[in-house]
C-alpha positions as CSV (number, residue, x, y, z in Angstrom):
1,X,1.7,-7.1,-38.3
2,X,-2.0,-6.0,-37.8
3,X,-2.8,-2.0,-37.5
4,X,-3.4,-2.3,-33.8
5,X,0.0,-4.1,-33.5
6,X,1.6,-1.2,-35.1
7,X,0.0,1.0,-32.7
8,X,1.2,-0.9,-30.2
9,X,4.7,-1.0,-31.3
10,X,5.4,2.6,-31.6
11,X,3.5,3.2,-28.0
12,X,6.4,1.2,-27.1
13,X,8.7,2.9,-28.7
14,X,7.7,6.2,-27.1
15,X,7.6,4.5,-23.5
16,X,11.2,3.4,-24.5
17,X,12.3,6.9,-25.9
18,X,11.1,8.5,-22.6
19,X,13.4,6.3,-20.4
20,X,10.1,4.5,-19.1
21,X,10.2,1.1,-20.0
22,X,9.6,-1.7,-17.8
23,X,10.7,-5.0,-17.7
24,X,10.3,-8.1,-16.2
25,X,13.1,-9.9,-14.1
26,X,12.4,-12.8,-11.8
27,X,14.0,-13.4,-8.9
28,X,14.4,-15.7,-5.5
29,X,13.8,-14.6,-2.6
30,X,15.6,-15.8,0.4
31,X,14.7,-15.5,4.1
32,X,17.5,-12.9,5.1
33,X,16.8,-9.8,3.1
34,X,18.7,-11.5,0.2
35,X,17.6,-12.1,-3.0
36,X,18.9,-13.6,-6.2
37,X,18.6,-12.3,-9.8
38,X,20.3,-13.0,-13.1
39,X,22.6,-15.7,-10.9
40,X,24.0,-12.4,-8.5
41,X,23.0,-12.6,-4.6
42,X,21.9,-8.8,-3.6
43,X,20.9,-6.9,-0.8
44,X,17.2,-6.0,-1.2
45,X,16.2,-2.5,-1.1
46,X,12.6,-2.7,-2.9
47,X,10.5,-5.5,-1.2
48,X,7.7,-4.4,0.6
49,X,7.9,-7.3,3.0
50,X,8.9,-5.0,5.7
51,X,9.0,-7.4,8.5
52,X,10.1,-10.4,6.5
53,X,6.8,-12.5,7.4
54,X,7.0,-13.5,3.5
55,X,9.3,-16.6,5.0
56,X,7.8,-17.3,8.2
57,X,7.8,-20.6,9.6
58,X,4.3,-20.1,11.4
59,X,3.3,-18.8,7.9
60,X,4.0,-21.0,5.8
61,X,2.9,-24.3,8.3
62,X,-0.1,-22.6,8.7
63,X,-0.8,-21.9,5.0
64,X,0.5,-25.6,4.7
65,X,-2.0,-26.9,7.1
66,X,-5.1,-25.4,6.0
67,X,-4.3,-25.9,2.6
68,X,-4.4,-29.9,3.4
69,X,-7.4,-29.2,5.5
70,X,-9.5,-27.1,3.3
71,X,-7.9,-27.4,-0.3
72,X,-6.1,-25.4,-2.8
73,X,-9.1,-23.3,-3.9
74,X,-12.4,-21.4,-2.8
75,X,-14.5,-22.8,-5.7
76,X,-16.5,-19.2,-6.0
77,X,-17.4,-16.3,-5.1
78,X,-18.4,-15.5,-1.4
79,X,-22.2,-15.1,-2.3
80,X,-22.3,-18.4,-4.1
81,X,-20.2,-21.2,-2.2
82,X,-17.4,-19.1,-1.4
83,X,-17.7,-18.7,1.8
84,X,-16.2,-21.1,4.3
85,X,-16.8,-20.0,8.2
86,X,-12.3,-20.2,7.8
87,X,-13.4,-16.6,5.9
88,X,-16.0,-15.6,8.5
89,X,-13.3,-16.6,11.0
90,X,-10.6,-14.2,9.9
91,X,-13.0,-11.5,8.9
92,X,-14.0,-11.2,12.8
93,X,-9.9,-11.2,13.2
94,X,-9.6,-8.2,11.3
95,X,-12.3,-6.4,12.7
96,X,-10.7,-6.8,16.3
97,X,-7.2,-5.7,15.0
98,X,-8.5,-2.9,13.2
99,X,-10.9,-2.2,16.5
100,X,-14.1,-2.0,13.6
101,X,-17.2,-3.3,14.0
102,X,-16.5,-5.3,10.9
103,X,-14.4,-6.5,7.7
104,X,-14.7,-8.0,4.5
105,X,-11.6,-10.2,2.6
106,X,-10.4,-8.8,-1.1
107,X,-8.4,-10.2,-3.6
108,X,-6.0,-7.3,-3.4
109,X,-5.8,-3.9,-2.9
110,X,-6.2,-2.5,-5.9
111,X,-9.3,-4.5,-6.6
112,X,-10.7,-3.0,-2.9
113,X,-10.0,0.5,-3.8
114,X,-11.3,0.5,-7.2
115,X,-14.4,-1.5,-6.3
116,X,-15.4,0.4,-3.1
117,X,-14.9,3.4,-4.2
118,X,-17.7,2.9,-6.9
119,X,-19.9,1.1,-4.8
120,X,-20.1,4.0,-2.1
121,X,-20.6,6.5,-4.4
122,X,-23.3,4.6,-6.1
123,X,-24.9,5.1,-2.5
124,X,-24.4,9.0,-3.3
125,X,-25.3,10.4,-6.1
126,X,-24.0,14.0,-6.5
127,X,-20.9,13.6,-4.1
128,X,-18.3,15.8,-3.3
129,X,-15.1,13.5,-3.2
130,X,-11.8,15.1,-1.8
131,X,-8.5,13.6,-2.1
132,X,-4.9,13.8,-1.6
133,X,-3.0,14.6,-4.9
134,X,-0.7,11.8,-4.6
135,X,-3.4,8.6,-3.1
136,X,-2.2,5.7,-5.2
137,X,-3.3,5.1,-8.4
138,X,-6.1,2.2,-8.0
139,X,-8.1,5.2,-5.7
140,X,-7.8,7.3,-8.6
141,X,-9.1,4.6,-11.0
142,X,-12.2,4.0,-8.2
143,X,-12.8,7.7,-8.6
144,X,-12.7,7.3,-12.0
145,X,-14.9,4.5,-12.5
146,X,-17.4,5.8,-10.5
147,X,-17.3,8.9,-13.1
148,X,-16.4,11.2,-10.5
149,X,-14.3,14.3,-10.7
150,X,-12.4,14.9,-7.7
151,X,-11.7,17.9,-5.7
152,X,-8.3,17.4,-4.8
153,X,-6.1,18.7,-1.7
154,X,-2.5,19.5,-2.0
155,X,-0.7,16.8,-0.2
156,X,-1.4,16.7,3.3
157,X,-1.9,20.5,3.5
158,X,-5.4,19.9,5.5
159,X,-5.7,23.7,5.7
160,X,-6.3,23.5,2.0
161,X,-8.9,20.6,2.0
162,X,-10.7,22.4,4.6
163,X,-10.8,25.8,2.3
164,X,-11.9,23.1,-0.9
165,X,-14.8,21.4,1.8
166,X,-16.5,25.2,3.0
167,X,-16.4,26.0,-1.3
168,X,-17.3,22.9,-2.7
169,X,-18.8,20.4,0.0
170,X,-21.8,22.6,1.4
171,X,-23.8,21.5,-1.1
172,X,-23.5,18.4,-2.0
173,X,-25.3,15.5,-0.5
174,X,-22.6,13.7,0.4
175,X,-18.6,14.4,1.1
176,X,-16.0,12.0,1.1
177,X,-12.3,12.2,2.1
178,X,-9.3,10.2,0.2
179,X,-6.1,9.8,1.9
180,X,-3.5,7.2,2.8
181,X,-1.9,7.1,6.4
182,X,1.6,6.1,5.1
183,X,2.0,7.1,1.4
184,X,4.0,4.4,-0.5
185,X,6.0,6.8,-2.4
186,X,7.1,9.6,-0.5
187,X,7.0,7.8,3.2
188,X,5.5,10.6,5.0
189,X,2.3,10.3,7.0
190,X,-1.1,12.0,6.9
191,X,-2.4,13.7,10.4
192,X,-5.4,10.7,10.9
193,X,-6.5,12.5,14.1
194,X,-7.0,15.9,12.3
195,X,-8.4,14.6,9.2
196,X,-11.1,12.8,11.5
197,X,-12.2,16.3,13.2
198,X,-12.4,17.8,9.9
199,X,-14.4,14.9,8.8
200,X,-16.6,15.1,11.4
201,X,-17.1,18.7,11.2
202,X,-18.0,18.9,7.7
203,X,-20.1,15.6,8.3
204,X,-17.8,14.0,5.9
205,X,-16.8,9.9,5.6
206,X,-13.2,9.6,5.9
207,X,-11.6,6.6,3.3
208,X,-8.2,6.2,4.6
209,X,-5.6,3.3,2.4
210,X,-3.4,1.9,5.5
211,X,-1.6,-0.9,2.9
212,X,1.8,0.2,4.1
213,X,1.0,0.9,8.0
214,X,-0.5,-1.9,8.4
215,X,1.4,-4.3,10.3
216,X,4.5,-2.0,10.9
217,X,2.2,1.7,12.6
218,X,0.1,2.1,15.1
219,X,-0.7,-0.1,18.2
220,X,0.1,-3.7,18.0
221,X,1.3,-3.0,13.8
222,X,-2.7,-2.1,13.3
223,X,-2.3,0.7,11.5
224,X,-2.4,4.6,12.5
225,X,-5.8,4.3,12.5
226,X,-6.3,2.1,15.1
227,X,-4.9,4.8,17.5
228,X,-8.5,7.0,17.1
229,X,-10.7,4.1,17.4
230,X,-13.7,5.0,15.3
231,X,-12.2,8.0,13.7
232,X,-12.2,6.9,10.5
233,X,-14.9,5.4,8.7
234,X,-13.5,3.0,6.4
235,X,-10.1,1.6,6.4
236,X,-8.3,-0.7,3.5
237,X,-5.4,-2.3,4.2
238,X,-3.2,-5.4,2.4
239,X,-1.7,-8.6,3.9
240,X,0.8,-8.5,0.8
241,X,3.6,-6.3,2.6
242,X,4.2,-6.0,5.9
243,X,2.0,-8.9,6.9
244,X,3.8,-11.2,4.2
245,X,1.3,-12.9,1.6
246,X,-1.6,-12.0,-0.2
247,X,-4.9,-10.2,-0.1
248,X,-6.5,-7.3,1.2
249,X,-9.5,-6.1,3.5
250,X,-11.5,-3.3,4.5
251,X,-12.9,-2.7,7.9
252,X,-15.5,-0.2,9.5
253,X,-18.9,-0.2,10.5
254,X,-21.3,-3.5,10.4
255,X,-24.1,-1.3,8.2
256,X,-21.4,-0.4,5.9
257,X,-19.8,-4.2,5.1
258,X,-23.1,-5.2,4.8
259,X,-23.8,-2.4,1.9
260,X,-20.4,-3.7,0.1
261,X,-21.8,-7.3,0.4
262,X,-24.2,-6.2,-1.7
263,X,-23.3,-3.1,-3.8
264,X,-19.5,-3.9,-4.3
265,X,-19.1,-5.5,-7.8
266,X,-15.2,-6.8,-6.7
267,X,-16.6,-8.3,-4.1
268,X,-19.6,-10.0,-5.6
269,X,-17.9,-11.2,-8.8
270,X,-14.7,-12.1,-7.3
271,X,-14.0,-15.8,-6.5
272,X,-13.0,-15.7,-2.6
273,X,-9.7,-15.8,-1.1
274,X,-8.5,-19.7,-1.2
275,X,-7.2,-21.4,2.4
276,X,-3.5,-20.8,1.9
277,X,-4.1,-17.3,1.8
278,X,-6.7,-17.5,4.8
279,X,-4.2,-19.5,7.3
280,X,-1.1,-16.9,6.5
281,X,-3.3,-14.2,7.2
282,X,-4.8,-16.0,10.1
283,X,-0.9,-16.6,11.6
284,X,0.3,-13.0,10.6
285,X,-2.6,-11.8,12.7
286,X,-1.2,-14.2,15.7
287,X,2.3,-12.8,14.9
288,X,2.8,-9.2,14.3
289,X,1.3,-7.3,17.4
290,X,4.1,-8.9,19.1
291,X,6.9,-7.6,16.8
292,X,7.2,-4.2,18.5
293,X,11.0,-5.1,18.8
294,X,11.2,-5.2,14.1
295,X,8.8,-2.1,14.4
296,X,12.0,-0.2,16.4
297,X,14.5,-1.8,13.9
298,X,12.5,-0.3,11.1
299,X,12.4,3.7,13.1
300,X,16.0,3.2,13.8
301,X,17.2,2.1,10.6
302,X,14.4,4.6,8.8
303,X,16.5,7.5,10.8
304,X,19.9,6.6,9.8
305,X,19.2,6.8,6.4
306,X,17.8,9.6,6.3
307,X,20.2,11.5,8.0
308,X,22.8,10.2,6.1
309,X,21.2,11.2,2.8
310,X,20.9,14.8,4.6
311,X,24.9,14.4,5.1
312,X,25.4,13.7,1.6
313,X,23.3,16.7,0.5
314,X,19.8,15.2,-0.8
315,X,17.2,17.3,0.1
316,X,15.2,16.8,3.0
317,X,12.5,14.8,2.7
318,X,9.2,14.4,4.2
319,X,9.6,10.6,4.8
320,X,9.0,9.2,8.7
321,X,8.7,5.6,8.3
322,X,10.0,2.5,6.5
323,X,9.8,3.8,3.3
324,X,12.6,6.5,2.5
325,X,12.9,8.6,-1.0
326,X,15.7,9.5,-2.7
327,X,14.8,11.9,-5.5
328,X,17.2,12.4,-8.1
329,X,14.9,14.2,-11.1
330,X,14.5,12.6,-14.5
331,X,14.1,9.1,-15.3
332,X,17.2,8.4,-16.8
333,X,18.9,9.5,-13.4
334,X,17.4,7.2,-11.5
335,X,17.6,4.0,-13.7
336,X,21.3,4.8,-13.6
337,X,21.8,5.5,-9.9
338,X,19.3,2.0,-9.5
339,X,21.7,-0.1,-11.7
340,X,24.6,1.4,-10.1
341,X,23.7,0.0,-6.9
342,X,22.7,-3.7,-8.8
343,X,26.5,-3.7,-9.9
344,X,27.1,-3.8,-6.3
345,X,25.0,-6.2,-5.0
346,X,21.7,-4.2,-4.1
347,X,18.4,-3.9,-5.5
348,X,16.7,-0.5,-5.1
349,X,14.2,0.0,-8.3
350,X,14.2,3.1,-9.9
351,X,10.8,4.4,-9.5
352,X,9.8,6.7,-12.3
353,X,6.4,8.2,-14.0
354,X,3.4,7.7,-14.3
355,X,4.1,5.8,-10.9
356,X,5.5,9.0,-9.3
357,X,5.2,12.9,-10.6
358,X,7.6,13.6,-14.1
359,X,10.9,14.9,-12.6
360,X,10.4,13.3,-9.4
361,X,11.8,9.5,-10.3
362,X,13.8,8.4,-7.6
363,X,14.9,5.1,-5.8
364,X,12.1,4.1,-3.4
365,X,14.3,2.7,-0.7
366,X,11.7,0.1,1.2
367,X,13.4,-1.1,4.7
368,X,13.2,-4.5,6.6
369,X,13.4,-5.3,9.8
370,X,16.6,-7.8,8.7
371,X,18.5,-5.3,7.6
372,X,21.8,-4.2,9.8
373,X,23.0,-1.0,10.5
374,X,25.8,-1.6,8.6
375,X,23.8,-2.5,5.4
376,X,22.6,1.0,5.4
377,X,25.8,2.3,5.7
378,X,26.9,0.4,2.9
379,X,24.1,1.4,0.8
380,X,24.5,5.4,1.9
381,X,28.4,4.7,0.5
382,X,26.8,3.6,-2.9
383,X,24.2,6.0,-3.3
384,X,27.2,8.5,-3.0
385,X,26.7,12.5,-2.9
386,X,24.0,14.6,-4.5
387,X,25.2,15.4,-7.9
């Protein structure tokens, strides 16, 4: 064993020692909410396919149809031959969903928040960058990358981003604002229509990461942003949740996709989305504004839970939407609560740092629309009381 390999090895003992070790498990996924690991059918509690298009018929024929019609692969990147007018087509689709002038196709989402993030601050040398303290951890890497320091806000307290903006922003020739509209640990929402005003007052751009709205919030599934039309200036959202298979976009304003086109190194150096990817995207676009009946499913079945977990005396939590948190402390607590639960047939990961804040690990509870009433209940029953 090399020296680096030794390294290695006692990082991973540390990770281990701390109760933060991660490990690999495949499973199968079926089209009811079910999935099947280590041979044991259980109730899923973690996907993030919130509306279960993962299994689509529409979908998957449409993915199967442009895959024969186009091929299996892009062949490069979008500024070489990359670009088919199948990319140009869905790029307009997105705009209109997301009522932007425009949108551009990433790989994923944590390649379109690390890369844009950069790019734009390339454009603004000198920026003042302000941003949630808990915006996922590929904004923090583009904020890093870009060698910035951020000015963060306490979490969704706007009265104290405002205070940071009149002390820290006046200056500067540029400010920017970091949030998410749903956060994808915690559940809760930020206040988009307040956060534009402030924007717009300070003269600020407004960056807002709608990966788990998208699809499930807002008019049609659009997002939350899509209810201020042109209050926020650029919005990144994936189709690998609530919109079932793979990729990501951002959409705004046609002199800013034009910038990334040309400033945006994930973009640039990124071989394009291929046509499977294109025609599920192009049929989850068809499908989900009509699923407003799933979107009720996923409130109702949000509520229930949460009020049971307020019967059983967890502590109230911020959560609103599909995504419910139940917090139970140090690490250890929640990989034994999770496996608990897997010795019963359901699969709610134990979620536990850096992911989330140390003494915060919890189960991340992530609803679907196939889920029953009755599968909460059951679930609620497991969980058990607050110790």
């Amino acid at each position: 064993m090399g020296s680096l390999d030794t390294l290695i090895d006692k990082a991973l003992g540390e990770i281990e020692g701390r109760g933060h070790r991660r490990m690999l498990s495949p499973v199968t996924i079926a089209p009811n909410g079910m999935l099947r690991r280590d041979g044991c059918e259980m109730l899923d509690f973690s996907s993030n396919d919130y509306l279960g298009l993962s299994r689509h018929p529409e979908l998957i024929a449409r993915a199967r149809d442009w895959t024969e019609r186009y091929g299996v692969g892009s062949g490069a990147s979008r500024l070489v031959t990359g670009t088919s007018e199948a990319h140009l087509t869905v790029e307009r689709r997105i705009a209109d969903f997301k009522r932007t002038e425009a949108a551009l196709l990433f790989a994923s989402g944590w390649q379109a928040n690390a890369a844009v993030l950069p790019a734009l601050l390339a454009a603004a040398p000198g920026a003042a960058v302000f941003t949630d303290r808990l915006i996922h951890a590929s904004l923090h890497h583009g904020c890093a990358a870009a060698g910035v320091r951020q000015i963060r806000f306490r979490h969704n307290d706007l009265d104290h981003l405002e205070q940071l903006l009149a002390r820290n922003g006046r200056n500067a020739p540029a400010r920017i604002i970091v949030t998410e509209s749903v956060f994808s640990m915690d559940g809760d929402t930020a206040d988009l229509s307040r956060l534009s005003q402030i924007a717009s007052a300070h003269d600020a751009f407004l960056f807002v990461d709608e990966a788990h709205a998208t699809g499930v919030h807002g008019p049609g599934g659009a997002g939350l942003s899509a209810a201020i039309p042109g209050g926020v200036d650029l919005v990144m959202g994936t189709f690998s949740k609530a919109m079932g298979s793979f990729g990501a976009y951002v959409a705004g304003s046609r002199l800013l996709c034009d910038y990334l086109v040309n400033a945006c190194s994930g973009f640039i150096y990124s071989t394009a989305p291929p046509p499977a990817v294109l025609g599920a995207i192009d049929a989850a676009l068809d499908v989900v504004p009509a699923m407003n009946v799933q979107r009720r499913t996923l409130t109702e079945l949000g509520d229930r839970l949460r009020a049971g977990l307020i019967h059983a005396g967890y502590p109230r939590s911020e959560s609103s939407t599909q995504i419910v948190p139940v917090v139970l402390g140090e690490a250890r607590n929640a990989v034994a609560v999770s496996q608990k639960l897997a010795e019963q047939g359901m699969l709610a990961a134990a979620i536990r740092p850096p992911t989330v804040p140390r003494g915060t690990s919890r189960l991340r509870i992530a609803l679907r629309s196939t889920h029953e009433q009755a599968d909460i209940d059951r679930l609620l029953e497991a969980i058990g009381p607050c110790p």
